[in-house]
C-alpha angles and dihedrals in degrees: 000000000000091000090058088093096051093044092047086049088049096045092045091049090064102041086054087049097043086075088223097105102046091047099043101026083051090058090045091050092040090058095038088059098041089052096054088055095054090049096044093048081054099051093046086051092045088045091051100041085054098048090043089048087040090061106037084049092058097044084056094052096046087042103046085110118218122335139141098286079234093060080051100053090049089041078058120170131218139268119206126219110242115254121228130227082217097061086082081071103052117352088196121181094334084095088078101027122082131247110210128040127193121242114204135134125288092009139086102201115201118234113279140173095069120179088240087061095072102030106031095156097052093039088052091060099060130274109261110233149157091246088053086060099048094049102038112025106040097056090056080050093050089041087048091046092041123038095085096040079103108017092053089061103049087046096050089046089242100120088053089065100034080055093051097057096057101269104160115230095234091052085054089047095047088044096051088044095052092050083048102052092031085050092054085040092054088063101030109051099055079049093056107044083049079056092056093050091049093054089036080066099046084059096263093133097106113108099255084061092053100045083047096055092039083060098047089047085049093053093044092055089057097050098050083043083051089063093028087066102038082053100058080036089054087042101051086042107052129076090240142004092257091052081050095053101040078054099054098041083049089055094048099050078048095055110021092040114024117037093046096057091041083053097047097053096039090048093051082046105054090041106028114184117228124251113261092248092049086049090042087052094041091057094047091053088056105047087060099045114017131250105294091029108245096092119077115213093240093054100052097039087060090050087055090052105051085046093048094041086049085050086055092045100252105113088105098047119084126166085010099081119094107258086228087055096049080050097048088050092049086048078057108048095039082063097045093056093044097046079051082053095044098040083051098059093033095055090042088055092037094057088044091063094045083051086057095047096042087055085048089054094044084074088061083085092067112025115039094199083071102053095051089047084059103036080046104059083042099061085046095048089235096125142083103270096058083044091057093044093054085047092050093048093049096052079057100053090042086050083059106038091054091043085058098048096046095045082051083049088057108036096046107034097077106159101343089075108178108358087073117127124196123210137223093285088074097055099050082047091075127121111265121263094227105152113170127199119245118259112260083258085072095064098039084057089042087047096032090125100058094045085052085051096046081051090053094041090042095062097035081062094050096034086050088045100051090048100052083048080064109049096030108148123240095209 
């Protein structure tokens, strides 16, 4: 084993001569860079555009002048996903998910105003990103560095002699491994630390970014470990370095190509999501006759009343009981039955989705190009799963805000009823907006099944490549 360093300086000598790496490792890096621009030119816009429609959405709110707080709830305004410094890296699904969503009475609005919506041609071809070079673009670099670091050998007669001296097979593959890996760091890691002052810039210096990004460089690592061993593995396995690289290019157009796109369409197959008209009829339906249709909307939002006026104490006291505050309690039922409408079809849709993403990871299993796409936009909080979380978190605050409207509604009216009219005091009264992102740990539960299939590829790599270290051929 203490021949594996010369060997590595050898091997990485001659990967540096041979003029591949700088040729094809330049235009990796060129691509890698000019893609970071563009992400991180897309991000500040996106930053800017949020803050600007953030603001102009709460002077409107607070300056909306006097009206009944229920005209305000139904007048509504309107809350903004956070934008992240990481999606420079790997923009992920928010591309087709929208990034405001309205907030008004009666009604859960699902996200609009995605980016695919104004530009659909460009969006279907695929975002260009740093994360799409990097899986996509540096394992055809570590396939095009390495599939002769074996088969050269045995061609020029070499191995034959290093073999003969004693060399033992496990110090060459080390050494080979260790060129490889040393020959793809020499052009990463300048890129990357380029990568951390960009975001630096964008404001991504607080702790969660960083453990983000340290994740994301750690999986990254694996799955460029995962093709540099299959292709030692491919090189000490096959009769000649071209029969390696045809291999190999078969294998990432496999993995990286095919199987995404197979898992895609089955998945949207086997779970395929409604239209929004048949969800917005759906939703209609139910609101007049309950989920499971024997129960009429009338019917159930008295039922609410009577329980929600016995919770406040007035269920004994008839004609006693200020007409403002019956009708704020039946404000109040009539949203409780339809958030219980609403919760019932979103979650339905939204499960659906999850169903969608969990049978794409599951080819992660057999392509590891999949798992880290999705272990990627994870750790960026690009995907689904932070979507949903932000969703989640903004029915909440709606249910609130309109609890509180209507109970100022109630508590205030008296004998004007409905001509009351609340001032601005009510609407800076509201419930903060203040949505926070999940921890990375988050991501790595929520992807816990794609970084279980990089491990396994991971050592099926190491463990192919060992043994064709093995059982390499002389001759």
């Amino acid at each position: 084993m203490s021949l594996v360093r010369p060997i590595a300086t050898k091997e990485l000598q001659e990967i540096i001569r041979d003029g591949r790496l700088r040729l094809l490792g330049g235009i990796v890096v060129i691509l890698a860079l000019a893609a970071l621009a563009f992400g991180a030119q897309q991000t500040h816009r996106a930053q800017e555009a949020r803050e600007h429609a953030s603001e102009r959405a709460e002077k409107q709110w607070e300056g909306q002048g006097e009206k009944n707080p229920h005209v305000a709830a139904h007048y509504g305004t309107h809350v903004f996903a956070p934008t992240s410094v990481a999606t420079a890296i790997d923009p992920g699904v928010t591309a087709y998910l929208g990034r405001s969503v309205k907030i008004e009475a009666h009604k859960r609005n699902l996200a609009a105003h995605s980016a695919a919506e104004d530009s659909a041609s460009f969006q279907r071809m695929g975002s260009f990103s740093v994360s799409m070079v990097l899986l996509l673009l540096v394992p055809l670099l570590i396939i095009a560095l390495g599939h002769g670091l074996w088969s050269r050998e045995r061609e020029s007669g070499t191995l034959r002699q290093l073999l003969s001296t004693g060399v033992e097979r496990k110090s060459l593959l080390f050494g080979k491994a260790i060129a490889l890996f040393l020959s793809i760091a020499l052009l990463l890691v300048p890129a990357a630390v380029l990568v951390l002052g960009v975001l630096w810039a964008l404001g991504g210096g607080d702790a969660s970014t960083l453990m983000r990004l340290a994740l994301l460089g750690l999986g990254y690592c694996v799955y460029f470990g995962i093709f540099g061993g299959l292709t030692l593995y491919a090189s000490a396995a096959s009769g000649s370095s071209r029969a390696a690289l045809v291999a190999m290019i078969g294998a990432w157009g496999l993995f990286c190509l095919v199987l995404p796109r197979a898992a895609t369409e089955v998945a949207s197959a086997a779970r395929p999501l409604p239209s929004q008209a048949s969800l917005a009829r759906d939703v209609a339906k139910s609101l007049e006759v309950g989920i499971d249709g024997n129960l009429e909307r009338e019917a159930a939002v008295e039922a609410l009343v009577e329980d929600m006026l016995a919770e406040e104490g007035y269920s004994d006291t008839g004609m006693l009981v200020d007409a403002a505050t019956i009708s704020g309690v039946e404000l109040q039922a009539e949203a409780r039955w339809e958030d219980s409408i609403h919760d019932h079809h979103m979650r339905a849709l939204s499960d659906q989705m999850s169903a969608q993403e969990d049978f794409v990871t599951l080819a992660g299993f057999l392509s590891p190009f999949v798992a880290m796409r999705s272990l990627s936009a994870g750790l960026c909080g690009t995907d689904y799963a932070h979507h949903r979380h932000f969703t989640e978190y903004t029915e909440g605050w709606r249910k609130s805000l309109v609890t509180m409207l209507n109970k100022a509604f109630a508590d205030n009216a008296g004998d004007a009823g409905w001509d009351y009219k609340a001032g601005p005091e009510v609407w800076k009264n509201a419930p903060a907006f203040n949505y926070a992102e999940p921890s990375p740990t988050f991501a790595l539960q929520v992807h816990l099944r794609s970084v279980l299939a990089l491990a396994l590829w991971a050592f099926l790599s190491l463990g192919l490549a060992l043994r064709s270290a093995q059982r390499v051929r002389v001759t």
